[in-house]
FIKE-297266 format. One record per residue (C-alpha): residue number from 1; chain; x, y, z. Coordinates in nm, 4 decimals. Layout:
residues N
KOLLUM   nr  kette        c1        c2        c3
KOLLUM  NUM      A         X         Y         Z
...
END
This chain:
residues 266
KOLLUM   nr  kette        c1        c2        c3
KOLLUM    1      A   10.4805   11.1860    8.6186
KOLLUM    2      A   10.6693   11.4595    8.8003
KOLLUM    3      A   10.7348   11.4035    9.1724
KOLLUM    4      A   10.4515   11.6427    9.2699
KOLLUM    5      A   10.1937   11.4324    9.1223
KOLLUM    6      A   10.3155   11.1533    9.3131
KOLLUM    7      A   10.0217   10.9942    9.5511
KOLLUM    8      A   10.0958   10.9216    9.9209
KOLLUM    9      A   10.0774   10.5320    9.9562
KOLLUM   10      A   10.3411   10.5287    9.7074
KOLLUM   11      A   10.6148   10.7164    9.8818
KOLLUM   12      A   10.5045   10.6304   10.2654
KOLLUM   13      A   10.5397   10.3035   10.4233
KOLLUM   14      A   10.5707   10.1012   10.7457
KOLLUM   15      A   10.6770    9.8049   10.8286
KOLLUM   16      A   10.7261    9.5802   11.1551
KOLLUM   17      A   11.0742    9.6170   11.3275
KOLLUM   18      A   11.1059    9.3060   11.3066
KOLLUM   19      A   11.0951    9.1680   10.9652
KOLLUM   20      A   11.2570    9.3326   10.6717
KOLLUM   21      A   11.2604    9.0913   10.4175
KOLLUM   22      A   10.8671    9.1679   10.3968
KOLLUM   23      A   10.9745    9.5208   10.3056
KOLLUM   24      A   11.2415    9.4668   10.0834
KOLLUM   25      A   11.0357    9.4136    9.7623
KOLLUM   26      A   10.8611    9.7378    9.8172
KOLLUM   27      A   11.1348    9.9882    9.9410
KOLLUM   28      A   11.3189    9.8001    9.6249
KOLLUM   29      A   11.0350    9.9031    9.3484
KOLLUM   30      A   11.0460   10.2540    9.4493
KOLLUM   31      A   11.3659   10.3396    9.4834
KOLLUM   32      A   11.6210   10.1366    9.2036
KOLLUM   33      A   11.3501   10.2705    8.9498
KOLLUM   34      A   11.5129   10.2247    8.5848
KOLLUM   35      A   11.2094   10.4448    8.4421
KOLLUM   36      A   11.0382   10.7388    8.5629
KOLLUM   37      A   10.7168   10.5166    8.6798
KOLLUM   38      A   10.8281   10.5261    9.0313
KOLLUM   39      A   10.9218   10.7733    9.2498
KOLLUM   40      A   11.3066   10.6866    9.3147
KOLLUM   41      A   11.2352   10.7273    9.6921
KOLLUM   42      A   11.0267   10.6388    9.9815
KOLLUM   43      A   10.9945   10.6148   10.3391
KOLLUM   44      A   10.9884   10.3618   10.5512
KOLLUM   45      A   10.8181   10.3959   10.9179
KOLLUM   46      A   10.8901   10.1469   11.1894
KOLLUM   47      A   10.6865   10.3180   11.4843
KOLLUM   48      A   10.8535   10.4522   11.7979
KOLLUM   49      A   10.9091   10.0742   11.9769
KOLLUM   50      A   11.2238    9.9748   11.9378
KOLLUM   51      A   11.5805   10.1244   12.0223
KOLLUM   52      A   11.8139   10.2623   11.8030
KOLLUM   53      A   12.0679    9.9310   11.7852
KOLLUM   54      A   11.7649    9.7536   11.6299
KOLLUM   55      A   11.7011   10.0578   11.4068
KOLLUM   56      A   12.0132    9.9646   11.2580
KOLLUM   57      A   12.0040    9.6154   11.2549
KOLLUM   58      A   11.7022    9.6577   11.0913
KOLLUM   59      A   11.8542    9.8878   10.7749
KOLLUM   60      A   12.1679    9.6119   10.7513
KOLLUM   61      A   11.8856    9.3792   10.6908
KOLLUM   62      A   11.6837    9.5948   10.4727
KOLLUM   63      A   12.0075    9.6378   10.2771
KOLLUM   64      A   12.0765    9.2613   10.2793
KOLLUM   65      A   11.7020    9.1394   10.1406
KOLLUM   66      A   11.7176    9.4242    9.8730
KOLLUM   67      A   12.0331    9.2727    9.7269
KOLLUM   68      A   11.9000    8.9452    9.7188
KOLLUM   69      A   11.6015    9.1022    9.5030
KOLLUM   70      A   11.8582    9.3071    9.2869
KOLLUM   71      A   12.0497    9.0011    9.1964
KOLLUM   72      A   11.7360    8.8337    9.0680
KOLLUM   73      A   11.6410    9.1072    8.9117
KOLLUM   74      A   11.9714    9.2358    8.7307
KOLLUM   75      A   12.1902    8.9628    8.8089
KOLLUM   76      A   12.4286    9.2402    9.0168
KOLLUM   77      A   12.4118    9.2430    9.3807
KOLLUM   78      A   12.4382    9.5527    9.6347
KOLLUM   79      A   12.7605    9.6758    9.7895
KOLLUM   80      A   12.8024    9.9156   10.0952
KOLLUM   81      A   12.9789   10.2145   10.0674
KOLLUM   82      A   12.9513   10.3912   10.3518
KOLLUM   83      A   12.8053   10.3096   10.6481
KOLLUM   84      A   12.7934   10.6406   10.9361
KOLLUM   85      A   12.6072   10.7686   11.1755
KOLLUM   86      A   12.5516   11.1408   11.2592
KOLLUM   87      A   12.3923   11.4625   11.4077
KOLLUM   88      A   12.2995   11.6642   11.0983
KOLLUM   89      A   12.1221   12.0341   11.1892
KOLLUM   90      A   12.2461   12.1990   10.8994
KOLLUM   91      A   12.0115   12.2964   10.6165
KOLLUM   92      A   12.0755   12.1936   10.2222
KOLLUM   93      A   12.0111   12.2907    9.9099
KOLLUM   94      A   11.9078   11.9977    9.6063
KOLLUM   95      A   12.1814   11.7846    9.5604
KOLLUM   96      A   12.3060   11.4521    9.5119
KOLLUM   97      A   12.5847   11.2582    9.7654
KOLLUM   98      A   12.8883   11.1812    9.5583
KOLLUM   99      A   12.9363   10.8292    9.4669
KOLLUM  100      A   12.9228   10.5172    9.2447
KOLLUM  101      A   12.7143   10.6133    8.8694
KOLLUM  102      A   12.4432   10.4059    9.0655
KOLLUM  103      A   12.3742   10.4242    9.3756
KOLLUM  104      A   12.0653   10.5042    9.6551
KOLLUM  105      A   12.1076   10.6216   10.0120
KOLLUM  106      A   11.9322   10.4786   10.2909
KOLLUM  107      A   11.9142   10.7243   10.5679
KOLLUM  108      A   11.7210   10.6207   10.9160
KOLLUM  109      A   11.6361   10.8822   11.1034
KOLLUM  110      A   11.5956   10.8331   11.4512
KOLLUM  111      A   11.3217   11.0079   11.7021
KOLLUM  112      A   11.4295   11.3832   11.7510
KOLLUM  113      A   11.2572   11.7355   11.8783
KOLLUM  114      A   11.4220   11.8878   11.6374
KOLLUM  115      A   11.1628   11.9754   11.3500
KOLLUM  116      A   11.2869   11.9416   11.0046
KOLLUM  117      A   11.1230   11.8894   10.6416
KOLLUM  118      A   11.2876   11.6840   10.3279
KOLLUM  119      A   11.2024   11.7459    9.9536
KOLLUM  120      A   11.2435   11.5445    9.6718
KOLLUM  121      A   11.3503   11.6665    9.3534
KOLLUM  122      A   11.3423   11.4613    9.0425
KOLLUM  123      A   11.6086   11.5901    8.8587
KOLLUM  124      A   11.6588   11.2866    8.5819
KOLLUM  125      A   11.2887   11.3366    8.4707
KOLLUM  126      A   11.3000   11.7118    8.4310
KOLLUM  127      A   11.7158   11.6058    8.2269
KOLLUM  128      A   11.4992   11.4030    8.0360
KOLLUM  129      A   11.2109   11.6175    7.9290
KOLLUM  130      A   11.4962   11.8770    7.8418
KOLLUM  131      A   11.6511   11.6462    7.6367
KOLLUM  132      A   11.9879   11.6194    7.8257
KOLLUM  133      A   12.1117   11.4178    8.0826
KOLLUM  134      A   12.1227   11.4651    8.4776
KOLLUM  135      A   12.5230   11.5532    8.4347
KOLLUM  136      A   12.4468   11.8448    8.1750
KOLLUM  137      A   12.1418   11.9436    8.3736
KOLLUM  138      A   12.4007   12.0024    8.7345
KOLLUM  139      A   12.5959   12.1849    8.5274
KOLLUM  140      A   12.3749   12.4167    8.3144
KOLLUM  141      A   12.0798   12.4266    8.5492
KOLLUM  142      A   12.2605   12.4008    8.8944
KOLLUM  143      A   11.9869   12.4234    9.1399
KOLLUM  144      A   12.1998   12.6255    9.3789
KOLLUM  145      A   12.1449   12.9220    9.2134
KOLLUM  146      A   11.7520   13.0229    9.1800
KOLLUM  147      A   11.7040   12.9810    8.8032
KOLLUM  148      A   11.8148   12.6379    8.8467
KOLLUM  149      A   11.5914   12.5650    9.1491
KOLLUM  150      A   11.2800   12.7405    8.9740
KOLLUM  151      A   11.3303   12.4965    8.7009
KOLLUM  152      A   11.3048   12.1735    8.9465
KOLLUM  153      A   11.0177   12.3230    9.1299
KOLLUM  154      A   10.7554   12.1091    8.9304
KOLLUM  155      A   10.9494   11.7920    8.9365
KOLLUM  156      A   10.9930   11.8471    9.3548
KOLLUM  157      A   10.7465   11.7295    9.6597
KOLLUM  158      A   10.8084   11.7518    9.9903
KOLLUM  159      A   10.7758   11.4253   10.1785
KOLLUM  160      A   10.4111   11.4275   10.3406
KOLLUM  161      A   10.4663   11.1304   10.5958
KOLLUM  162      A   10.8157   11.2689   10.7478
KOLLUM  163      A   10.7301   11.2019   11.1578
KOLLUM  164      A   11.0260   11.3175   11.4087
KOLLUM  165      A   10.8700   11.1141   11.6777
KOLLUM  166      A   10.9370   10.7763   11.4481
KOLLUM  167      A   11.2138   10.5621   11.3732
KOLLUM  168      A   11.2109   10.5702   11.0046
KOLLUM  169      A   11.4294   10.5157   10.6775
KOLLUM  170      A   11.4061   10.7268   10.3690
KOLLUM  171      A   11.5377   10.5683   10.0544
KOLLUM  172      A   11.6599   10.7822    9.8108
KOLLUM  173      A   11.7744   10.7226    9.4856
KOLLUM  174      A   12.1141   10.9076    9.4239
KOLLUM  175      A   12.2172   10.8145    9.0996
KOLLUM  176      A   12.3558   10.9857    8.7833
KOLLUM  177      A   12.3172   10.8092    8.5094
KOLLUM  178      A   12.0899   10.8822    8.2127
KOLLUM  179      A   11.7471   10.6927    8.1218
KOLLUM  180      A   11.8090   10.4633    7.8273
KOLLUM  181      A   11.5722   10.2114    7.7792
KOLLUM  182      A   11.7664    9.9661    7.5685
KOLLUM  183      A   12.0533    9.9612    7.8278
KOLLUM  184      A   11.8397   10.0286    8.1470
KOLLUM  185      A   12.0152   10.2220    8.4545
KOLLUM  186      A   11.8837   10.3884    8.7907
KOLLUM  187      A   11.7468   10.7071    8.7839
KOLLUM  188      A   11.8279   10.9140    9.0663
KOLLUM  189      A   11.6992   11.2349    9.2670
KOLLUM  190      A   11.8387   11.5026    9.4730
KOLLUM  191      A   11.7409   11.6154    9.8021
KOLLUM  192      A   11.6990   11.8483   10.0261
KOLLUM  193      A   11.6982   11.9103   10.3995
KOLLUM  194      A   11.5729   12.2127   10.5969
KOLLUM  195      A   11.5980   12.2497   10.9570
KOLLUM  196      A   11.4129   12.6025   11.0300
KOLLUM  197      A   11.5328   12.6145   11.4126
KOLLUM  198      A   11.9202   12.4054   11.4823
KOLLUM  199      A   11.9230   12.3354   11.8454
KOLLUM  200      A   12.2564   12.2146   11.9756
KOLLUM  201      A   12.1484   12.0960   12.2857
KOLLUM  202      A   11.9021   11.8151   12.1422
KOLLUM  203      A   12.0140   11.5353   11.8492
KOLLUM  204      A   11.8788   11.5061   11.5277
KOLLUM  205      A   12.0300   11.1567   11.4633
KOLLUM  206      A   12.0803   10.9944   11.0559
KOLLUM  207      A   12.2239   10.6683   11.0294
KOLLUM  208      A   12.3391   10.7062   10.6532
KOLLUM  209      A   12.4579   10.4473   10.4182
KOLLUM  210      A   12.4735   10.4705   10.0739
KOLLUM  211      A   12.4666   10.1538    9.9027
KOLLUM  212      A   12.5724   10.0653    9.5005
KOLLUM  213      A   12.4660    9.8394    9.1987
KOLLUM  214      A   12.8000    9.6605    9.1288
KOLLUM  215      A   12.8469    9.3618    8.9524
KOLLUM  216      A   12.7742    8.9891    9.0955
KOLLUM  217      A   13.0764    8.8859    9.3594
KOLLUM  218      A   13.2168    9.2595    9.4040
KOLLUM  219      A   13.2725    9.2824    9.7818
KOLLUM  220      A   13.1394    9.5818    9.9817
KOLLUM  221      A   13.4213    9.9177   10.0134
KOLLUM  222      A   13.3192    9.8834   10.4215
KOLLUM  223      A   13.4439    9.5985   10.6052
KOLLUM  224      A   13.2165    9.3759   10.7888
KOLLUM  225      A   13.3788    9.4593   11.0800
KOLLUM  226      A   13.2400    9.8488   10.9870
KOLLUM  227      A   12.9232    9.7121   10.9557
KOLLUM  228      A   12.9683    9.5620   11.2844
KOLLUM  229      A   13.0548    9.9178   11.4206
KOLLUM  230      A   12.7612   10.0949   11.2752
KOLLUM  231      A   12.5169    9.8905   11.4349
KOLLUM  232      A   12.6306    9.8573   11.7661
KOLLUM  233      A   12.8242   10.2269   11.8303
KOLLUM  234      A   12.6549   10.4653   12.0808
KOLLUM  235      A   12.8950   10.8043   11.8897
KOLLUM  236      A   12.7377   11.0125   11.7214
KOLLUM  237      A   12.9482   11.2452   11.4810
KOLLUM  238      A   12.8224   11.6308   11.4562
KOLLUM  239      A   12.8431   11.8241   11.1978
KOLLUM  240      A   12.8060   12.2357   11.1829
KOLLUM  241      A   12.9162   12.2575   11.5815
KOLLUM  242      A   13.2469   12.2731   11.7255
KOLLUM  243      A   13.1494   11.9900   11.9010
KOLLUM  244      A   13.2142   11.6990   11.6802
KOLLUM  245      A   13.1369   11.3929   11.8653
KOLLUM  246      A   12.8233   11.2862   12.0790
KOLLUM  247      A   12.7716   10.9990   12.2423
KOLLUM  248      A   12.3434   10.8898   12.2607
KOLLUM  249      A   12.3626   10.7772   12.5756
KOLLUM  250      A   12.4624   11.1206   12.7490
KOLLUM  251      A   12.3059   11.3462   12.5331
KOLLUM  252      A   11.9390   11.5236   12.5792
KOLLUM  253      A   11.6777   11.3587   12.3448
KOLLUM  254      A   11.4243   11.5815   12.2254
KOLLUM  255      A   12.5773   11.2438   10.4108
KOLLUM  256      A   13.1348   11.1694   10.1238
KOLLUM  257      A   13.3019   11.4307    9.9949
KOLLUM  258      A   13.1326   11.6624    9.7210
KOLLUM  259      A   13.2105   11.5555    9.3388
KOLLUM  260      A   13.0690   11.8896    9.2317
KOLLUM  261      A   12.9043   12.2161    9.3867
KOLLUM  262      A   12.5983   12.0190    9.4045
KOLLUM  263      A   12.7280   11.6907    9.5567
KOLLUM  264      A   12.7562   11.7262    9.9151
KOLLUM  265      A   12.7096   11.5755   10.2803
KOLLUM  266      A   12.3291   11.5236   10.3583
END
């Protein structure tokens, strides 16, 4: 199915702030898809009633419950690799965060005035239906350039449910690896962000983590005491401005580094 097709109760979501073990096993089915019978993404809304330490309480959680299903499931477990938290008004083109063969990024935005849209492309189906993998399709199809991104336009949807006035987490499955069924391994998508109007004065907040497959009893590359950090910081890093930190309680309300020209900050 390319992402297009893709009906809208089975990429948006909610869930209760308060309990996200209950979302785990759906976020989970969507998103660490070893086929192409899910989407590899999804979002997550948690309404506009609760604050933004919660908000990331919440995602640690969400993180937490997810391993527990991936270690039942695969008998791996889930390891952090990053874990940050910034104001992001620049627009993207498709492309994947560089990381870990297998990996997914959970990114929460926070309420914001700042309008913006997010598309999903599935880049491992259309690999696969060319008969190459998502590696060779980066670098003979690079969706930078516009032959490249005319070829992904019937594998890409924007997200319908995407609500600035909402806490909510989009799930995205980042991987690289190639579909094999006899050895099965995450399938991944890129993405893409478009802010039509930046306005410095306002935040557009994403807490971003991305967050690896690894084998049972590897340890996470962030130390709990980052974890700790994530959750309760007020900074806010921005990126594109001169100005590069923020701090949430004093401002107005209203993604590593790249592994190829298509891998870059989200």
């Amino acid at each position: 199915m390319h992402a297009a097709a893709w009906e809208t109760h089975r990429i948006c979501l909610r869930s209760a702030p308060t309990n996200a073990p209950a979302a785990a096993g759906d976020v989970y089915d969507r998103t660490c898809r070893t086929n192409f019978n899910e989407p590899g993404f999804c979002v997550l809304n948690l309404g506009s009633d609760i604050d933004s330490h919660t908000f990331r309480r919440f995602m640690v959680d969400l993180k937490l419950a997810m391993a527990n299903l991936h270690a039942l499931a695969t008998g791996n477990t889930l390891a952090f690799v990053w874990a940050s938290r910034f104001d992001q008004q620049n627009s993207t083109k498709p492309h994947v965060d560089g990381g870990p063969s297998e990996n997914f990024l959970m990114l929460g935005y926070e309420p914001s005035s700042v309008r913006s849209e997010l598309e999903i492309s599935d880049y491992s189906k259309c690999a696969f239906d060319l008969g190459i993998t998502p590696d060779e399709f980066l670098l003979k199809h690079n969706p930078m350039f516009q032959a490249g991104y005319d070829l992904l336009r019937p594998y890409t949807v924007a997200i319908p449910c995407f609500a600035e006035a909402d806490y909510q987490i989009v799930c995205i499955n980042n991987s690289t690896t190639a579909y094999c069924e006899r050895n099965p391994a995450w399938q991944g998508n890129l993405h893409t962000a478009t802010v039509p109007i930046p306005n410095e004065s306002q935040l557009r907040v994403i807490n971003s983590m991305m967050i690896a497959s690894v084998p049972a009893g590897t340890g996470d590359s962030i130390s709990a005491a980052d974890v700790d950090q994530f959750i309760s910081t007020t900074e806010v890093r921005r990126r594109g401005y001169d100005k590069l930190h923020l701090d949430d309680k004093n401002e107005s309300r209203d993604e590593s580094p790249p592994r190829s020209s298509v891998r870059r900050d989200d």
